[in-house]
N, C-alpha and C positions, 0 to 999 in steps of 0.2 A: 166626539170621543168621550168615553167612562172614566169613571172614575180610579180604575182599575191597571189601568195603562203604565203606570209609573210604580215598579216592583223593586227597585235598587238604582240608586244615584251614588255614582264615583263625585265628590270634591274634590277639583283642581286644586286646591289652594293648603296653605297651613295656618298652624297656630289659632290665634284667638276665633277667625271668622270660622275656619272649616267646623272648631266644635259648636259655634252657636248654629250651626248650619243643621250638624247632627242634631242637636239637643231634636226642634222640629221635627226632623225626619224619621226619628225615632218616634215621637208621638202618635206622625200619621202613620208609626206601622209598618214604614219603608225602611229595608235594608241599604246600613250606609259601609264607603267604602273609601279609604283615606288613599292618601298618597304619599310618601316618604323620600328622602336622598338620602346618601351617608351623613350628609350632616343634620341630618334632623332621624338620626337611627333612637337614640332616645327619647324623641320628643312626645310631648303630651298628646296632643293630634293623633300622633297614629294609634296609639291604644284607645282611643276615642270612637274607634268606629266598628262596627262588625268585623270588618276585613280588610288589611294593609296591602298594600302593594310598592313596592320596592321601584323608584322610578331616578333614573340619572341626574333631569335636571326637570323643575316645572315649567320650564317655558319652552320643552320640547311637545308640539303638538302632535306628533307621529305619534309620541311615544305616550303622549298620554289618552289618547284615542286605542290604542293597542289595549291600554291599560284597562278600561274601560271595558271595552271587546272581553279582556282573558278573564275581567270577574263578573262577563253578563250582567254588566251595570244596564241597566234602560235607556240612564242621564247622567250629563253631568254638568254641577254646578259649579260657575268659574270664582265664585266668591267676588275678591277682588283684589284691584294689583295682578302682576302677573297677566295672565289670558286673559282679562273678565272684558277687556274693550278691545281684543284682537280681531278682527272680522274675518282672517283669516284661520282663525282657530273655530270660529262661527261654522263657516264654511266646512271643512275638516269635519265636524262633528255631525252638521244634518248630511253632507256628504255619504259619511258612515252609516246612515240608518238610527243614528242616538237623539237622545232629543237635547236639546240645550237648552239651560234656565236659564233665561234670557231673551233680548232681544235680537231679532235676525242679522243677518250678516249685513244686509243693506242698510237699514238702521245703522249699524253698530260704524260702517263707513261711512255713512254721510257725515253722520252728528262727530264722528273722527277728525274730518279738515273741519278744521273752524272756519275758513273762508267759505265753504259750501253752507255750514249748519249755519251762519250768519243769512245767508240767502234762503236758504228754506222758514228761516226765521221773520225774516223781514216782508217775504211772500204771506205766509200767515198772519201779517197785521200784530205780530208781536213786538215790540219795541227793541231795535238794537242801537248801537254804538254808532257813530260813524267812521267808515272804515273806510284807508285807501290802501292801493297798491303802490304807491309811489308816493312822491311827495305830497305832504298835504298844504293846503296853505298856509302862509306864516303866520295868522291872525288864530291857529287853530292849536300852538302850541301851548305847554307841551302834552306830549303825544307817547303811547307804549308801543315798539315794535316786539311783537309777538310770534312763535314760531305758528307754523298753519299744522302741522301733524302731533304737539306736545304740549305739556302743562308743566305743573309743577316749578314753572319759573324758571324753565330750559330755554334761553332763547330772546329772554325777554330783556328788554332796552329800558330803559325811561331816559326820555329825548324832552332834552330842556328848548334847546334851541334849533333854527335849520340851519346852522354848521356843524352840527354835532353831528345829524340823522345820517348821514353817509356813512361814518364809522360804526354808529349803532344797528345800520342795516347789517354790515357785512359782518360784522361779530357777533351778531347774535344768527344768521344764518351759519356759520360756522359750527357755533354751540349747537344749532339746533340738527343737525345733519350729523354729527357725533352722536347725542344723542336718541334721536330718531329715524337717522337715515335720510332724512328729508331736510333738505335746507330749505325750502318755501317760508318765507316771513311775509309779515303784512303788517300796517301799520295803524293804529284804534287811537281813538281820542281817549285822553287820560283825565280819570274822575278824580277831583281833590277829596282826599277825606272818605273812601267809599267804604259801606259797608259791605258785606258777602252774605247776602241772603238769599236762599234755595228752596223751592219749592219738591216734597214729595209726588211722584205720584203714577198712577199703576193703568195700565191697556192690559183690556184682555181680548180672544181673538172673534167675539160679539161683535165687536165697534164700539166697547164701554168703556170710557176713560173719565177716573175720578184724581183730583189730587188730596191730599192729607196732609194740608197747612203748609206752614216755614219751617226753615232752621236757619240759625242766625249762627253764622259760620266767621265772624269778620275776626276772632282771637284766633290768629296765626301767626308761625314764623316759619324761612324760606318761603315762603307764599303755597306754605301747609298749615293746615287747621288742626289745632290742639285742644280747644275746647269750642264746645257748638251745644245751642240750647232753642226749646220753644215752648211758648211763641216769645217770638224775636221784641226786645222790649221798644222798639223803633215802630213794629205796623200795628195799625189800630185797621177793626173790623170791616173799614171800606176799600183800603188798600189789601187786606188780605185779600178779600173775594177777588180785586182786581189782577193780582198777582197769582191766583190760584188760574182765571179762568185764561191767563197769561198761559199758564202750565200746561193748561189742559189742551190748549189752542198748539203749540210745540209738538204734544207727543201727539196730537190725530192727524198736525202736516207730516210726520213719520211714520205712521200706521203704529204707533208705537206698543212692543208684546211684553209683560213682564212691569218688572220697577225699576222704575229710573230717575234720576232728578234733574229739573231745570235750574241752573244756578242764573240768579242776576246780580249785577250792580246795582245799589240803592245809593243814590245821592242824597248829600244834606237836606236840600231841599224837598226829598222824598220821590223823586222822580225813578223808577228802573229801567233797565236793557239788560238784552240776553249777554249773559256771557258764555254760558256754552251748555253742552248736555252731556250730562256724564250714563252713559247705558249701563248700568248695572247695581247691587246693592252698595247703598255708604256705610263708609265706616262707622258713619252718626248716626244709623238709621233707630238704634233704640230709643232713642229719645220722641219720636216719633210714634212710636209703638206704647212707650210707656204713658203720652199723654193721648191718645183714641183708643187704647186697647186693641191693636191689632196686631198680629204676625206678622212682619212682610214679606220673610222666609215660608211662612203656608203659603200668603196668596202666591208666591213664584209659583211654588209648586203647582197648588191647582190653575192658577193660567197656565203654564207648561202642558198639562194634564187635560189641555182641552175645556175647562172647566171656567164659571165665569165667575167673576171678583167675588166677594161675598158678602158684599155690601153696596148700598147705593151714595152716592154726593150729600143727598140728605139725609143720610142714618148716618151721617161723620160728626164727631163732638169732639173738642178737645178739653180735657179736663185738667185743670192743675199747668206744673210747671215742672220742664224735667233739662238737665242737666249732664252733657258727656266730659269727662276730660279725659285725656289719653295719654297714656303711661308708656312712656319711653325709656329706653335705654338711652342715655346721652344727658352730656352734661350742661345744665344750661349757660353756667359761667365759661364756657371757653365755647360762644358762637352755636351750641348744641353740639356738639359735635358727636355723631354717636359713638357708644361706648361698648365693650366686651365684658365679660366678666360670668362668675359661676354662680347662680342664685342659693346662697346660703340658709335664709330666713324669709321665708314669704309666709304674712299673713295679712290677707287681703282686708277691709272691714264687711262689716254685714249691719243686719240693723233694720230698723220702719223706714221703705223709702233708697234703699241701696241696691244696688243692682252690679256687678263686678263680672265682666266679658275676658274670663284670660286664655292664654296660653301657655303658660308657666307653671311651676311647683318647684318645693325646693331641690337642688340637683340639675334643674335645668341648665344648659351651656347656653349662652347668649352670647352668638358669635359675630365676625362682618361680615357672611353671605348673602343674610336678606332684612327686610325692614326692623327700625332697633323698637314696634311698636310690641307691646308685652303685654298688657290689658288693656280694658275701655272700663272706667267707672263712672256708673249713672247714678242719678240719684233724682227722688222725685216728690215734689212737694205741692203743697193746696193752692200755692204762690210763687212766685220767684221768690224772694226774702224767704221763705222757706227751704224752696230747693238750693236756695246758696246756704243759705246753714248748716244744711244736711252735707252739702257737696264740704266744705271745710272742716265736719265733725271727722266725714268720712274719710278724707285726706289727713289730715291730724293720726287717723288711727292707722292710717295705711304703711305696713311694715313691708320692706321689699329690699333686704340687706344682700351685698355681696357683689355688686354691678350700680356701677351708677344710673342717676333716673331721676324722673324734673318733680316727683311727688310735692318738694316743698315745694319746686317754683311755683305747682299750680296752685296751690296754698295759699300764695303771696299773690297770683292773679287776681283768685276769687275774693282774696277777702279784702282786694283794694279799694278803697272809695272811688274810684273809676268805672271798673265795673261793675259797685253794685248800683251805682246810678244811668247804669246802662251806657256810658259814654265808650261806645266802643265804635271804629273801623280800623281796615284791615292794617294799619299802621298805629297801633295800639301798641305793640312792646318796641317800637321804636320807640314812641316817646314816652314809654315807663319804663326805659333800659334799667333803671334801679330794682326792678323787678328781677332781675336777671341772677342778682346778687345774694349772699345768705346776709340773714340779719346777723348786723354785727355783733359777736357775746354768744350766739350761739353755738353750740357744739353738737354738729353731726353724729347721729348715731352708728356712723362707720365708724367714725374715727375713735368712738368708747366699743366698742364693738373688734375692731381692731387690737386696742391694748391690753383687749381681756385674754382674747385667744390668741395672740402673738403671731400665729400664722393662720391660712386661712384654709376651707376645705380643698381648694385647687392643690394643696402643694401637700397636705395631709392625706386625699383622696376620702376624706369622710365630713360629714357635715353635723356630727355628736359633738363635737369642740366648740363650735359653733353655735348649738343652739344653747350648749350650755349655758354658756359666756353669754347670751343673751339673756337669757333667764336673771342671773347672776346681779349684771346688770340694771334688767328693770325693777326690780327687788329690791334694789340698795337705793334706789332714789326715788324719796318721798314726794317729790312735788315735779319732777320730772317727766316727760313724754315725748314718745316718739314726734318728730315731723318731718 
């Protein structure tokens, strides 16, 4: 197949990913095509693209394969979230004659039940967990009961002892079948202290499979990733190759088409296993990009396109140190809880070394329909101690009034003596719940922000009072700054 083939891609998806999607698609020359509901009739995204299209809900596959069809899209790109690991959406789409950025439907359901992608895993000489269906023995406690169809900590148990594991089966199948449909649980041995490091990496339809290093993923909370950097300050040059060719061994037992990442467990003692395969682009994928210099959004495309990687395993270098954190709506002090609210004053930073993935401007509605995530801010440096520098100048400068959002928390993350000495796994803001907290003496720039303009644009319907009173504001205080 030419190069030719791919003339207009519909994005499934909204906000932050669909525009970085476009930015690419525009370069290569290809016509892009958003997607919309009434509650995202103002949003940034749609005017983002060549051509919108008005669709009910995004996780109607009818409806957005229709979509697709009425604007003579080629492809369509599922981003992520949403359709991006539906196999039945897979399905749907090459059904229809379109092509999908992405990995096949078969892929995309194996590496779906964790109990399967665990056995596909374990066949390929790749290191996993051990895992039972039932009880495991008591010398093996404790133990995580995991749902087999879901992530995101749907499902999931930590079993201290075998009189608990009864209750923690049937409650977390419960949970799990709510949220998935699927109540099938299983039960994995529990790593004390584990990091979450992930490896990139890309098939194309040759039989040519490279991976593109780590990401050190272990700064999370609800057991989601909020900041993710590489390389991981934990693997040194022998455990990389070992883990990379880990990676690479994963996606050729799948035939694997597109980009996708291998996540493992790393243990104190440095030891890894699979913990699962995620088919499609991550949310951290820039940081990946900004240290080898690649697209991951082109290469989709041209593997899509028939076309083979654009590089070999030995043209990969990674340069430097680069840094995501992710900017949410939600409040860190009450559990994260996420938040609503009308984006008043957004001014993102910029800078040597900053890189700002949004979906917002000011005006924006930030509502509870879909994820409360708003930007990704990278930042990237000759060093770690660099790119942490950068990443806390960047966050200091980062202005985003009128909705709450963790800007400062992650502030207080990076510039903790914890993680600049790399002391991180995926139970890190448990045991810096003080993180969680504003420094005491501080005062919120909502809250002077607030008392200037006495009310706010939601209730005015304009956002001139607003900015005023910030101006106003930063003006009058000399030694003062946002954080």
């Amino acid at each position: 197949m030419g190069g030719e083939m791919i003339q207009r891609v519909l994005v499934a998806n909204r906000g932050e990913i669909a525009i970085r999607i476009f930015h690419t698609l525009r370069e290569m020359g290809i016509a892009t095509v958003s997607v919309f509901t009434d509650e995202d009739e103002g949003s940034l995204h749609r005017y983002a693209a060549h051509q919108a299209y008005h669709v009910a809900n995004y996780l109607d596959v009818e409806e957005l394969v229709d979509a697709a069809r009425m604007t003579r899209s080629d492809a369509i790109h599922p981003g992520y979230g949403f359709l991006a690991e539906n196999a039945g959406f897979a399905a749907a789409v090459s059904g229809a004659g379109l092509i999908l950025i992405g990995p096949s439907e078969e892929t995309i359901r194996s590496m779906g039940d964790k109990l399967e992608a665990k056995q596909v895993m374990h066949q390929a000489g790749v290191p996993t967990l051990p895992t039972w269906e039932s009880s495991p023995p008591p010398e093996e406690y404790p133990v995580l009961v995991k749902a087999v169809g879901g992530g995101g900590g749907k499902g999931m148990r930590l079993v201290q002892t075998p009189d608990a594991l009864a209750d923690a089966l049937e409650s977390a199948a419960r949970e799990a079948s709510n949220a998935f449909g699927d109540d099938r649980v299983f039960i994995e041995k529990y790593v004390e202290k584990p990091r979450h490091v992930e490896i990139q990496i890309l098939g194309d339809s040759k039989g040519t499979y490279v991976h593109l290093f780590e990401r050190e993923c272990s700064i999370q909370r609800r057991h989601q990733k909020i900041i993710e950097e590489t390389p991981s300050p934990a693997i040194d040059g022998a455990k990389r190759e070992e883990m990379g060719a880990a990676a690479v061994a994963a996606a050729k037992a799948v035939g694997y088409l597109g980009a996708g990442t291998v996540e493992f467990i790393l243990d104190p003692s440095g030891e890894f296993c699979f913990l699962e395969m995620n088919t499609r682009l991550q949310v951290e994928h820039p940081v990946t990009e900004w240290t080898t210099g690649t697209d991951l959004v082109r290469e989709q495309i041209r593997i899509a396109n028939g076309e083979p990687i654009s590089f070999t395993q030995d043209e990969l270098r990674q340069t430097g140190h680069s840094i995501e954190c992710r900017i949410y709506a939600e409040d860190p002090t009450e559990g994260f809880r996420p938040a609503t609210g009308l984006v008043e004053v957004y001014r993102p930073p910029d800078g040597p070394g900053v890189r700002v993935d949004s979906g917002i401007e000011e005006g924006s509605v930030i509502g509870f329909h879909y994820d409360p995530l708003l930007a990704k801010l990278i930042t990237w440096g000759p060093d770690r101690d660099a790119s942490i520098a950068r990443m806390e100048r960047a966050l200091h400068d980062f202005v985003l009034l009128g909705v709450r959002n963790n800007v400062d928390f992650l502030r207080r993350v990076v510039s903790s003596p914890a993680f600049r000495a790399g002391d991180l796994d995926t139970h890190f803001l448990e045991r810096h719940a003080d993180l969680s907290e504003p420094e005491p003496g501080r005062i919120p720039l909502e809250g002077l922000l607030a008392a200037s303009v006495g009310t706010s644009r939601a209730q005015t319907g304009t956002g001139s009072a607003a900015k005023s009173a910030f101006a106003d504001v930063w003006q009058s205080l000399e030694s003062w700054r946002n954080t």
